[in-house]
C-alpha positions in Angstrom: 0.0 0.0 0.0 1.4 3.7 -0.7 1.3 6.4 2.1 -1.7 8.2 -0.1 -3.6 5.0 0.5 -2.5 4.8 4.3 -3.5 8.7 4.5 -6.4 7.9 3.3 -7.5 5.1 5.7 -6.3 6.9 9.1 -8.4 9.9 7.8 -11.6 7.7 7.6 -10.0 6.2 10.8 -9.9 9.7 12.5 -13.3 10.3 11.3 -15.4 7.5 12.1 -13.3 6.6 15.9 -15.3 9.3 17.7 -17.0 8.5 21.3 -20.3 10.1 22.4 -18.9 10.6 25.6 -15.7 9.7 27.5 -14.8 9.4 31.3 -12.4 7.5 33.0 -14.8 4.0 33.1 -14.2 4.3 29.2 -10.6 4.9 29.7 -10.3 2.0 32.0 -12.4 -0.4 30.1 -10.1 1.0 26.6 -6.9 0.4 29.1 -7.5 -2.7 30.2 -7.9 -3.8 26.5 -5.3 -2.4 25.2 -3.4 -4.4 28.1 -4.9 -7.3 27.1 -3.9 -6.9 23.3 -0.7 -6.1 24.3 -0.2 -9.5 26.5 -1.9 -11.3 23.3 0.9 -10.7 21.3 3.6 -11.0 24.3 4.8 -7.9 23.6 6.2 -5.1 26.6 4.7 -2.3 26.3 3.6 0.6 27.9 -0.2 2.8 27.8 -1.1 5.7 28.7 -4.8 7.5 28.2 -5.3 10.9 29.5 -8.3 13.4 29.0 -8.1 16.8 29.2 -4.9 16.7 30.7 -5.7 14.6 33.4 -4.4 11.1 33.5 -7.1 8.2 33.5 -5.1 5.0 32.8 -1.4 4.3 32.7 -0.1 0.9 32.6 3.3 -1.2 31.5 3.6 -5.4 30.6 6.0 -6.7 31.4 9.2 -6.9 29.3 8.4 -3.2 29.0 11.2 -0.6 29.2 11.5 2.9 30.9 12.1 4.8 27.7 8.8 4.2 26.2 7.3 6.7 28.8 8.9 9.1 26.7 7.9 8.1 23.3 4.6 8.0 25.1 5.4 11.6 25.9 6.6 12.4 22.1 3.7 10.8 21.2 1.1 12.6 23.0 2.6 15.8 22.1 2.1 15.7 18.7 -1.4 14.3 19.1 -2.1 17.2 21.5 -0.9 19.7 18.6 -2.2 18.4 15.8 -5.3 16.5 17.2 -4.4 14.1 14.8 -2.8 10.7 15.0 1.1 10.6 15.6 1.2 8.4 12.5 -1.3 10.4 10.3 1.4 13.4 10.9 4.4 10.6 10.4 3.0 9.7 7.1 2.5 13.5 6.3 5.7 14.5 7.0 7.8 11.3 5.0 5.5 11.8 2.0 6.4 15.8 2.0 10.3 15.0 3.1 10.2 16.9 6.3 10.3 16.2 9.8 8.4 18.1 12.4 11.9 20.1 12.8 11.9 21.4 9.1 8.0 21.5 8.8 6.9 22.6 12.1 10.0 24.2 14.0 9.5 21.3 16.9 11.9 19.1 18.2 12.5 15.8 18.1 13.5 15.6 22.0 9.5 16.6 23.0 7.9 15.6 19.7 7.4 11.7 17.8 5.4 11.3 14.8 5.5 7.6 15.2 2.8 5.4 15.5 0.9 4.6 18.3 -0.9 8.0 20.0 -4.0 8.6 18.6 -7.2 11.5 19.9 -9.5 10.8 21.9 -12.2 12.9 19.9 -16.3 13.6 20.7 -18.7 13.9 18.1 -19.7 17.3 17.7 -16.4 18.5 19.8 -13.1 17.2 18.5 -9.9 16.3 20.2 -10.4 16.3 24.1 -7.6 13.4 25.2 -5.6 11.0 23.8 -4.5 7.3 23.9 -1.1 6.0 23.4 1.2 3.2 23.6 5.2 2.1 22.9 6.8 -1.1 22.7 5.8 -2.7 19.0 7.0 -1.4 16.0 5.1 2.1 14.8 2.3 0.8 12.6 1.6 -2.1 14.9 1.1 0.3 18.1 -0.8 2.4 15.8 -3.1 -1.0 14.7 -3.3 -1.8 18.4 -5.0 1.4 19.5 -7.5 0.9 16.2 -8.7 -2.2 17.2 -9.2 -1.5 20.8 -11.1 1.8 19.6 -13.2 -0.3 17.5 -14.1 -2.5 20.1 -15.1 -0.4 22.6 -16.9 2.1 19.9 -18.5 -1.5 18.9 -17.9 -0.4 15.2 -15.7 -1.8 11.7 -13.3 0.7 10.7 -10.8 0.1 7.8 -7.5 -1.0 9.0 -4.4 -0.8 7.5 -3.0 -3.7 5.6 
């Protein structure tokens, strides 16, 4: 598949993943999923979902390792300013040649466009949290959070191949 087609999945992703409401039982019930997909594929890895700021759910596997809390961080950041997925803006950025640096005067020690931190958004209101995780490759944590979103949304959303 090329980025455009990617692009054009996590857009219908973006816009089809959106809650009617969100409070931490949500985040808790999306956590503990998350941790369970995570333990499915033996993977260490670390979550973390926050709304508004404030931190609902944070958990590590084990085999995870202390410096995902900082991609987590990365992550988060750029979902936070774009209210986008870290790996929509990823895709973005390789298919332009940029980085976040060259496009977007942001550095790469607080900022990640990698996969795997994606908005927690309302219907009706937009962006209001977010839900991340480290520890697979970019596109897999990216998958991860899709398929938990799904389930707990109840709803099929394309997926990337």
């Amino acid at each position: 598949m090329s980025i455009v087609d990617d692009l054009g999945i996590l857009e219908q992703q973006e816009h089809l993943l959106r809650f009617t409401s969100f409070n931490p039982e949500t985040a808790w019930e999306l956590g503990c999923y998350l941790r369970t997909l995570l333990m499915d594929c033996r993977a260490g890895g670390t979550i973390e979902i926050e709304l508004a700021g404030h931190l609902l759910f944070a958990c590590a596997t084990p085999t995870s390792n202390r410096g995902q809390v900082d991609w987590i961080r990365r992550k988060r950041n750029v979902v936070h300013h774009f209210g986008r997925s870290s790996y929509a803006i990823g895709l973005i950025l390789e298919s332009n040649n940029e980085t976040l640096q060259s496009r977007h005067c942001l550095k790469a020690s607080d900022y990640a466009a990698q996969g795997g931190g994606f908005p927690i958004l309302l219907q009706g209101t937009g962006a209001v949290g977010s839900v991340v995780i480290s520890g697979l490759p970019q596109r897999d944590d990216h998958s991860l959070v899709i398929s938990a979103l799904a389930k707990i949304l109840d709803m099929d959303v394309p997926r990337l191949s």
